[in-house]
Every structure is written in structure tokens, then in C-alpha cells.
C-alpha positions in Angstrom: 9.9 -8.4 -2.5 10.0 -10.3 0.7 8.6 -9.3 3.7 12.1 -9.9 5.1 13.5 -7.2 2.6 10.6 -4.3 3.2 11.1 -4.9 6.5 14.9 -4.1 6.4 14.1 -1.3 4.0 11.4 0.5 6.0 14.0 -0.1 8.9 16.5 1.8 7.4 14.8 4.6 6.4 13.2 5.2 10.4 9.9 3.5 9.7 7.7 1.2 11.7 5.6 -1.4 9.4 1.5 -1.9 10.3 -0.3 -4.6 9.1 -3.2 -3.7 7.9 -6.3 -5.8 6.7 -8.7 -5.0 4.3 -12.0 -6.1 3.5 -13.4 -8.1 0.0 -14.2 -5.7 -2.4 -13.4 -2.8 -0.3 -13.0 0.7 -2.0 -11.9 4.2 -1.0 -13.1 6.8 -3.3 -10.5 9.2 -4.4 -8.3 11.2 -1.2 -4.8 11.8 -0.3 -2.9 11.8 2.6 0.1 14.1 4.3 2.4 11.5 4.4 4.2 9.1 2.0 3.0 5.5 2.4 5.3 2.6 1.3 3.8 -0.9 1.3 3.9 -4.7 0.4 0.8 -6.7 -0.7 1.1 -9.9 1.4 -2.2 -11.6 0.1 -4.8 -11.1 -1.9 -5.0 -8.2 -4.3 -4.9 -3.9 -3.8 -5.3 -1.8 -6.8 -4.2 1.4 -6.8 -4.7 4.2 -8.8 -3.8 7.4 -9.4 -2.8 9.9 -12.3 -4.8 8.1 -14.3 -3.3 4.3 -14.2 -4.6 1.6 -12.0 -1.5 -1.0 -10.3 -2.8 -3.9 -9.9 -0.7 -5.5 -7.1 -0.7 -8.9 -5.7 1.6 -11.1 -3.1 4.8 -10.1 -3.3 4.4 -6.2 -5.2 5.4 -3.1 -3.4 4.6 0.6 -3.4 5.1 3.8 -3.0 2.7 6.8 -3.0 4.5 9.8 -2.2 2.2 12.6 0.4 -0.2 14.6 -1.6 -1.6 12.4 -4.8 -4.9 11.9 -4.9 -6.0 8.1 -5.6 -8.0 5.5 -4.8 -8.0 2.0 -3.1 -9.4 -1.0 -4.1 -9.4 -4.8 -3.1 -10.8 -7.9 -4.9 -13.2 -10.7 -3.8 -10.8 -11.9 -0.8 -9.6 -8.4 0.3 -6.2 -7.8 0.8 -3.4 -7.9 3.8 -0.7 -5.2 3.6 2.4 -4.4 5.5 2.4 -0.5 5.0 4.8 2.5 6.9 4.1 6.1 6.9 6.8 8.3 6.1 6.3 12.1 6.7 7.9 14.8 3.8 
């Protein structure tokens, strides 16, 4: 997905996109939040898991966590940047 296209999408559905930068090697032991966040990897990588899988994103992936699952965050050696919304249920 382009950033072009999640923009449009997040657009349409109310939302307003945050960039957000994350450290090498950074790591968020397992939480949720109490909103749904929808995002696009724009370098580096982000690994996300939950239920038991780990997504391995890179440039170009995009997800979507709905509110409530617990999971955690990880980056790799060069960290990642993220274009990410926050949709509440």
C-alpha cells in the first residue's frame, strides 16, 4: 500500500494519520489499547504480535489491530517509521 492510498483510506473513514518514529530495537511488552489502530510501515521494520503470531511488516505493509488485543511491538536494528490513525469502537 502507498502512503497515497492509506492516506485516502484513513480519510474516508474520519481519521487523521500521525507519524510516528520508533527507535532501533525498541520493544513494548505485551498491552492493549481502547482504540483500533490502523497503520503503514514506511521504513524500516515493526513486528507485531498477538494471538500468538508475530507479522513481520516492512515498507509498504499495513495493519490493523482492532481495540482490546493484547500484543506487543517490536522494531529491528534501524527502528521503524509508521503512519498510524486511531479509530475509536
Amino acid at each position: 500500500m502507498t502512503e497515497t492510498e492509506f492516506r485516502a483510506e484513513i480519510a474516508l473513514r474520519g481519521g487523521q494519520p500521525n507519524f510516528v518514529e520508533l527507535a532501533a530495537e525498541y520493544f513494548k511488552a505485551e498491552h492493549s489499547h481502547d482504540f483500533t489502530a490502523r497503520g503503514l510501515v514506511l521504513a524500516g521494520e515493526f513486528t507485531l504480535s498477538f494471538a500468538g503470531t508475530a507479522h513481520h511488516l516492512v515498507a509498504g505493509a499495513d495493519f490493523e489491530l482492532a481495540a482490546g488485543i493484547p500484543h506487543t511491538e517490536r522494531t529491528g536494528a534501524a527502528g521503524a517509521r509508521l503512519l498510524a490513525a486511531r479509530f475509536t469502537p
